[in-house]
Residue, then its C-alpha position, 0 to 999 in steps of 0.5 A: x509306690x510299686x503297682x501292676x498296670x494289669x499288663x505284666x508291667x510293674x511301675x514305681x512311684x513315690x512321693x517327692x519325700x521318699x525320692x530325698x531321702x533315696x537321694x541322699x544315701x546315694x550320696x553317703x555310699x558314693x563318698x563311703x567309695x571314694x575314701x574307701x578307693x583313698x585308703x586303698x590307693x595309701x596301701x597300695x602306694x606304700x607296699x609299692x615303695x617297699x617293694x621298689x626298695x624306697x630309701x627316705x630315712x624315716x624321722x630319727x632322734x636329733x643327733x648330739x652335737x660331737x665333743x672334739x679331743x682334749x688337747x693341751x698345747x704349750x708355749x714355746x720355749x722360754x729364754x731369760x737371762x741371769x746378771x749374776x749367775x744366781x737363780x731368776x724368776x721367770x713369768x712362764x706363760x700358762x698352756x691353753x686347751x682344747x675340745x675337751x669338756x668343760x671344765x678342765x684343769x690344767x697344772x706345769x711343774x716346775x712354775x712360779x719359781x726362780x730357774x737356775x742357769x741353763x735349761x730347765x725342763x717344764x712339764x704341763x698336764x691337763x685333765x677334762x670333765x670326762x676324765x680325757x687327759x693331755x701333756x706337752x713340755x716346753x723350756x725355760x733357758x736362762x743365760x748366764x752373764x755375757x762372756x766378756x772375750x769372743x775371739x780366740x786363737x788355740x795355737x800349738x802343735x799337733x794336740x791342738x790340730x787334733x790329732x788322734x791316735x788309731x790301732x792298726x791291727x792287734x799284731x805288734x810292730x817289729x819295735x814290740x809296740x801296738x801299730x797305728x796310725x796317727x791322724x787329724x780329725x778337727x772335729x775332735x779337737x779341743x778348740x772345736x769342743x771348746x767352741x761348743x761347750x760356749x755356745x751351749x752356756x752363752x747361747x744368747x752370744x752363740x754367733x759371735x764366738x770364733x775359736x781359730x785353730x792354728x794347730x801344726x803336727x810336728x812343730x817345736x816351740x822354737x818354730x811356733x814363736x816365728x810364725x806365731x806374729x802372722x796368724x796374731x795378725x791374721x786371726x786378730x784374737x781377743x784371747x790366745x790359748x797356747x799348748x806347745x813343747x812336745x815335739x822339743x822334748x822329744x827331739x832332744x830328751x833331755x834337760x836341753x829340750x826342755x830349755x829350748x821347748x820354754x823358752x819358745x813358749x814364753x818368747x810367745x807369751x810375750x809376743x801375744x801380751x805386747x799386742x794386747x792379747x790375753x794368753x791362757x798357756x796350757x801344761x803338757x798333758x800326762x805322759x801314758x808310759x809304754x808307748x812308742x812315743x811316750x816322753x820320759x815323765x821326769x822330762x815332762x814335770x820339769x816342763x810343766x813345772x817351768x811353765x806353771x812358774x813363768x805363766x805367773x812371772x808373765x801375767x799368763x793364765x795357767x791352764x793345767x792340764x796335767x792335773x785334769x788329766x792325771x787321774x785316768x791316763x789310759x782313757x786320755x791319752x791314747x796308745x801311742x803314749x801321747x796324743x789325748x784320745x778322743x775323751x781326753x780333748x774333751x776333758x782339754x776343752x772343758x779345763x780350758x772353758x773354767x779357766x775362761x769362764x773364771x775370767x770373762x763371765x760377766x767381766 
C-alpha cells in the first residue's frame, strides 16, 4: 500500500501476497528477455553467415546410384579342326555384358551351325532395358585335314628364283623392244607364295612348313641335274617341285634344245624318286609373243608336251602351268616375253597347292 508520512515522503507497502505475485512477473519478463536475446542471437548468426559466404550445402535429395555403359564382349577366337574336309559343329561360346539395365538380351549369328573350313566371321549384338546397344565379332577357324607332306624343295632356274621383269623407261631399245631390266625379288616368287597359301589353310601345322628355293638365273636343265644331288642332300625334302628348260630352248631353238631341256629334267626325276622324294614337275609357262625374249611357241609345246608324257612314265605329278596360265598371258607373263610377272607367280603357287592338296590333305 502507498502512504504520505506527512513530510513529503511517500512509503510503499504491501502484504506478503501482493510481494508474490510482483515476484513472479519478475520472473515471466526475465525469461521473455532471455528467449527474445536466443532468437535474436539465431538471426543475427544466421545473416552473419550469409554475409561471410558460409558454403555448408544445405539437405539435398539422395543422389541415384550411376548405371555403368552397356558393353558386350566376345570370346576369342575359336579354332576347330575338320577330319574330312566337310562342314563341323562347333559349340561357340556365348558373349557376356556388362553395365547396362537389366535386363538384356544378347544374339550371334551365325551360331549353332556346322562352320565350313576356313575362317567364318561371327558377329554378337546385344540391346539393354534402356535401349543402349553394343557389338563385338570373333572367329571361328576350322582346319582342314593335316597335310601329309611339309618339306619341299622348288628347284629350277630363274622362274623359280623369282625373277621379274621391270620397264625402263617408255622409249625403245635400238632392237625396237621396251627396256628393262630383269631382277630377283624372293618375295614374289612362287615358292614363297606357295608357302603362305599353306599356312593360311594348314594353320594349325603353319610352323613346320619349310618351302626351300633353289631357283638359279640362267641355268640349263643340263647343269640342274648336276647340282641337283647336293641341295636333295642338303635340304633333304619330303617333295621336290621342278620347273626347268627355258634357258635350253633359248640357247638352242631348236628341236635340240628341247631334246636336251627334257632329258635334264627327266634325268632329275629320276635322281629325286631313287631317293624317295616325290616330285611335282611343272610345264613351262605360255610363251607372251613380241618380246625380246619370247621362245618360239611351237618350241615351247613340243617341251611341254614331252613332259606332260614323261611325268606319267616316271611316276611324277604333272603340274601345268601352261594351261593355268593360257587364258590371260599379257597379265602373267611380263614384257620380256617370258618371266611371269608378279600376278603370274601367284597364279604359279596356287596350280602348284591343287596339285599338293590333291595329293597330301588328309593322306
Amino acid at each position: 500500500m502507498c502512504g504520505d508520512d506527512g513530510a513529503g515522503h511517500w512509503s510503499v507497502s504491501a502484504a506478503p501476497g501482493m510481494i508474490g505475485r510482483f515476484m513472479s512477473w519478475t520472473t515471466v519478463a526475465a525469461r521473455a528477455r532471455q528467449a527474445w536475446h536466443r532468437v535474436l542471437f539465431v538471426v543475427v548468426a544466421t545473416l552473419a553467415a550469409i554475409a561471410c559466404g558460409d558454403d555448408t550445402p544445405s539437405p539435398t535429395a539422395p543422389t541415384p546410384p550411376t548405371v555403368q555403359p552397356f558393353a558386350l564382349r566376345c570370346p576369342a577366337d575359336v579354332i576347330g579342326q575338320s577330319t574330312s574336309g566337310a562342314p563341323v559343329s562347333i559349340q561357340v561360346p556365348a558373349a557376356t555384358t556388362t553395365g547396362g539395365v537389366l535386363p538384356v538380351t544378347v544374339s550371334c549369328a551365325p551360331a549353332g551351325t556346322p562352320f565350313p573350313v576356313g575362317s567364318t566371321r561371327v558377329t554378337c549384338s546385344g540391346t539393354d532395358a534402356r535401349g543402349a546397344s553394343a557389338s563385338c565379332a570373333f572367329n571361328v577357324n576350322v582346319a582342314p585335314p593335316p597335310l601329309g607332306r611339309t618339306a619341299f624343295l622348288a628347284f629350277g632356274d630363274s622362274m623359280t628364283a623369282g625373277e621379274i621383269t621391270v620397264p625402263v623407261g617408255t622409249a625403245l631399245g635400238l632392237d625396237g623392244f621396251p627396256n628393262f631390266r630383269q631382277i630377283v625379288v624372293p618375295s614374289e616368287s612362287y615358292p614363297t607364295k606357295l608357302l603362305t597359301l599353306m599356312r593360311t589353310r594348314y594353320f594349325t601345322q603353319a610352323q613346320q612348313f619349310v618351302v626351300t628355293n633353289a631357283g638359279l638365273p640362267r641355268e640349263w636343265a643340263a647343269d640342274g641335274a648336276r647340282r641337283l644331288p647336293g641341295v636333295l642332300t642338303s635340304a633333304n625334302p619330303q617333295v621336290l617341285l621342278l620347273l626347268a628348260g627355258a634357258n635350253d630352248i633359248a640357247a638352242v631353238p631348236t628341236a635340240a634344245g628341247v631334246s636336251t631341256g627334257l632329258g635334264g629334267l627327266l634325268t632329275m626325276v629320276r635322281t629325286a624318286r631313287q631317293r624317295g622324294v616325290a616330285v611335282f614337275v611343272g610345264t613351262l609357262p605360255p610363251v607372251r609373243p613380241g618380246g625380246r625374249l619370247s621362245l618360239p611357241v611351237s618350241l615351247v609345246q613340243s617341251f611341254n608336251d614331252g613332259i606332260r608324257a614323261g611325268a606319267a612314265a616316271e611316276g611324277a605329278v604333272l603340274v601345268d602351268l601352261d594351261a593355268a596360265m593360257a587364258a590371260n598371258v599379257t597379265t602373267f607373263i611380263g614384257i620380256d616375253g617370258l618371266h611371269p610377272t608378279e600376278a603370274g607367280y601367284q597364279r604359279m603357287a596356287e596350280t602348284f597347292f591343287t596339285a599338293i592338296r590333291t595329293a597330301y590333305e588328309g593322306r
